[in-house]
C-alpha positions in Angstrom: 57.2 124.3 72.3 56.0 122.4 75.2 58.0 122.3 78.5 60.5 119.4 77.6 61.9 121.3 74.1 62.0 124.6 76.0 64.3 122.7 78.8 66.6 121.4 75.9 66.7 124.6 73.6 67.7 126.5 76.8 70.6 123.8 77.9 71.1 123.7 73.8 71.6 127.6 73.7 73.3 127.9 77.4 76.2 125.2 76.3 76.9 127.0 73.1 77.4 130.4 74.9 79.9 129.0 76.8 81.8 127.5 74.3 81.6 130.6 72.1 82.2 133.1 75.1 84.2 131.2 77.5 86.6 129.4 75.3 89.6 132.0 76.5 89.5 131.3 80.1 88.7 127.6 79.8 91.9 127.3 78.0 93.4 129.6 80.5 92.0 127.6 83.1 93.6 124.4 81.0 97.0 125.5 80.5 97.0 126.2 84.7 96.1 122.7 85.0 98.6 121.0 82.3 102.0 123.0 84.2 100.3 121.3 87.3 100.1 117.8 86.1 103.7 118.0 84.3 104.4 119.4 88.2 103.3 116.3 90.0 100.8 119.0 91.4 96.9 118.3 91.7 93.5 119.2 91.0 91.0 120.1 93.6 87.2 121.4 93.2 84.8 122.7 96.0 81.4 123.7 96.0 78.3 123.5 98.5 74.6 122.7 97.6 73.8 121.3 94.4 77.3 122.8 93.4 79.4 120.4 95.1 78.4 117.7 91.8 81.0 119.5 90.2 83.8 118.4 92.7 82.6 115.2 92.4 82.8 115.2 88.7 86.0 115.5 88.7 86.6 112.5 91.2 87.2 108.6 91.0 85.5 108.2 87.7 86.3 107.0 83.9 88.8 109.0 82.0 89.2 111.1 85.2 92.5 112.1 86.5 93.9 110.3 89.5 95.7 113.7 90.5 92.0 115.1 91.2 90.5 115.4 94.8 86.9 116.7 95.6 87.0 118.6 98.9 84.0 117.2 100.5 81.9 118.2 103.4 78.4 116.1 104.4 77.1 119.5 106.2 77.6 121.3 103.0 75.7 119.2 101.0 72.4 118.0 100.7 71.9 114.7 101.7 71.8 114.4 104.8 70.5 118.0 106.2 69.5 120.3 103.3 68.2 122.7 105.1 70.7 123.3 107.5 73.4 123.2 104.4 71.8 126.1 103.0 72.5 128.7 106.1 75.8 126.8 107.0 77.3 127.9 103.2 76.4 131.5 104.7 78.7 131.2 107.4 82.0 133.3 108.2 85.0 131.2 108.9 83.7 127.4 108.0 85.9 127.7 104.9 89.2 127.9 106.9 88.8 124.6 109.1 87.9 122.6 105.9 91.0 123.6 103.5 92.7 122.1 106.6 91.7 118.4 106.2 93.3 118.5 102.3 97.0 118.6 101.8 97.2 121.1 99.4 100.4 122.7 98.3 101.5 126.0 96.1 101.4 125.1 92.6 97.8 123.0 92.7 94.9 124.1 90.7 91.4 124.8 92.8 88.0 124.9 91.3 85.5 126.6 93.3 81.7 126.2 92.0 79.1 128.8 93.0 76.1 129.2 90.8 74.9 132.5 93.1 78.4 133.3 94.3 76.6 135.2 97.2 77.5 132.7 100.3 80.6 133.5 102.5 82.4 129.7 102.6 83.2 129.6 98.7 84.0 133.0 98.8 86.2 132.4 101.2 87.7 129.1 100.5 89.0 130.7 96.9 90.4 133.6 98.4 92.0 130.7 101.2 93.5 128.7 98.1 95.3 132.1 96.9 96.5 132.7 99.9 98.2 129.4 99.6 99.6 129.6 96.6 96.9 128.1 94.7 95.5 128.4 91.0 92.1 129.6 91.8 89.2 128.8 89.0 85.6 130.2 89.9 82.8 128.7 88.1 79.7 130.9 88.7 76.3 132.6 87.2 77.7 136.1 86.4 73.7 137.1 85.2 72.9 136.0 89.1 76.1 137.3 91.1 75.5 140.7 89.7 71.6 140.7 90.5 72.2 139.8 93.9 74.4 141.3 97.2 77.1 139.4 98.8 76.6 137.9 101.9 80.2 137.8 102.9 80.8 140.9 105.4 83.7 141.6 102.9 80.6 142.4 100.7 82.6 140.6 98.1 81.2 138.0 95.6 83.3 134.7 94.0 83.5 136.5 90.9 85.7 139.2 92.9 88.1 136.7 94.2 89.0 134.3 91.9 92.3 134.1 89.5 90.0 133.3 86.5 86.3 133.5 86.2 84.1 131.5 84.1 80.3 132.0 83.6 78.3 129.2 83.0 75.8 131.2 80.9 72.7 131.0 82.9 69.7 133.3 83.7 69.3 135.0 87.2 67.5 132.2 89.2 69.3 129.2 87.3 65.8 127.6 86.6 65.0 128.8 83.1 61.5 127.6 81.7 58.5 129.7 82.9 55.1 127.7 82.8 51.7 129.3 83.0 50.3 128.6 86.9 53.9 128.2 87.7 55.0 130.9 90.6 58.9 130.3 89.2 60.9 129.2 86.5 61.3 125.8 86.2 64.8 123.7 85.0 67.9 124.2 86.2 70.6 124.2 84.2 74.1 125.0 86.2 74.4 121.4 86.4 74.9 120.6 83.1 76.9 123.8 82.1 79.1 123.3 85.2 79.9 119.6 84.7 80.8 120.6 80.8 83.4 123.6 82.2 84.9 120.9 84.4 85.5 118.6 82.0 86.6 120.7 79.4 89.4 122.0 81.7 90.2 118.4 82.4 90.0 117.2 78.7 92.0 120.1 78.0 94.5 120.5 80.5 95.5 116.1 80.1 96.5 117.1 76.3 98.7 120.4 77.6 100.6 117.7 80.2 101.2 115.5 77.2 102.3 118.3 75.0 105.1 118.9 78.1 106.0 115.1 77.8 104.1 114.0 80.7 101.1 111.7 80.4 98.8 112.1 83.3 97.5 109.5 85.3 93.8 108.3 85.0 91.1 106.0 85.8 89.4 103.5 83.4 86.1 102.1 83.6 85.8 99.4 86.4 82.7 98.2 84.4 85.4 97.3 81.4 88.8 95.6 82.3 90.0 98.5 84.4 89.8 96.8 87.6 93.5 95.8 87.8 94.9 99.3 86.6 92.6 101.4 88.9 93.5 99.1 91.8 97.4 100.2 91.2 96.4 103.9 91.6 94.4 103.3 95.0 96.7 101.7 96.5 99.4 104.3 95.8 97.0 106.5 96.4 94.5 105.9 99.3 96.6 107.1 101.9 96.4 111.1 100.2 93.0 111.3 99.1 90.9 111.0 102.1 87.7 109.9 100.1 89.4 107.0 98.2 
């Protein structure tokens, strides 16, 4: 195989692990998410790095629930300092001031996304979100998190703290294709695992809210007719989501 059908049998084989070996807590993770739409309650997703796509994913988009909120932070992410993201993810106490800017309430459903698990704010945002009475989902590379050492002083890991853990099925490293003259793997895949897990909680959790006689609020595409209906949600809307 060259390079481009190893990257797709690995995606190919990575997906179907987590349907066949995650299926339990995704629908856990679902049924969490259905009481809190029937609840008026919300969805909110965290991660730093490369992670934070999958609070985004969940944010302002087709299909997507208007009761969904990424929590966002420019210094955690990787467009404007990369490097310095990297070593602020790593640091003790970050977590608490950002959990402050969200109004988030007992009863709402958190996603934290952590492909290492390792750094000390996601750690400590989940355990934060617990402590407020939060549902607290933890996406995360269980074949990574348990080659690697916290680096939490707590010496505890994302998989320890959350409510429910789900593994996204990838290899130690997340890059997955080795190449001759290559010094690492090559192709990530957390990305594409992770966005799946997100939207099969979201899929999932819409049809439990419906099955409790409640039918969620959600965006349509503004590239169709869905101009007029989105518009209706922002403006009830824009003053609680701070990124609207």
């Amino acid at each position: 195989m060259n390079a481009y059908e190893k990257y797709y049998a690995a995606a190919r084989e990575q997906l179907e692990k987590v349907f066949a070996t995650q299926r339990t807590v995704i629908e856990q993770a679902a049924a969490w998410l259905g009481e809190a739409l029937a609840n008026d309650r919300w969805l909110y997703a965290f991660g730093t790095g490369h992670s934070h796509m999958l609070a985004e994913e969940i944010f302002y988009r087709a299909g997507g629930l208007a009761h969904a909120v990424p929590l966002l932070d420019d210094r955690l992410m990787l467009h404007k300092e990369a490097i310095a993201a990297t070593y602020l993810e790593r640091q003790e106490g970050y977590a608490a001031g950002l959990l402050k800017l969200y109004p988030v309430e007992r009863g709402d459903v958190l996603i934290v996304a952590s492909n290492s698990g390792r750094n000390a704010v996601p750690v400590e945002l989940a355990l934060l979100g617990r402590e407020r009475g939060m549902k607290v989902i933890v996406i995360t590379n269980l074949a990574h998190t348990r080659a690697w050492p916290s680096r939490q002083s707590s010496g505890k890991k994302l998989a320890d703290v959350g409510e429910l853990v789900i593994d996204n099925g990838g290899v130690e490293g997340d890059a997955c294709v080795e190449l001759a003259g290559m010094p690492s793997a090559i192709g990530p895949t957390s990305s594409i695992t992770g966005a799946f897990i997100v939207n099969a909680i979201v899929v999932q959790g819409i049809e439990n809210a419906l099955a409790r006689g409640v039918a969620p609020e959600i965006y349509i595409s503004s590239n169709t007719d869905g101009d007029d209906h989105n518009g209706k949600l922002l403006q009830k809307y824009a003053r609680r989501i701070r990124h609207l």
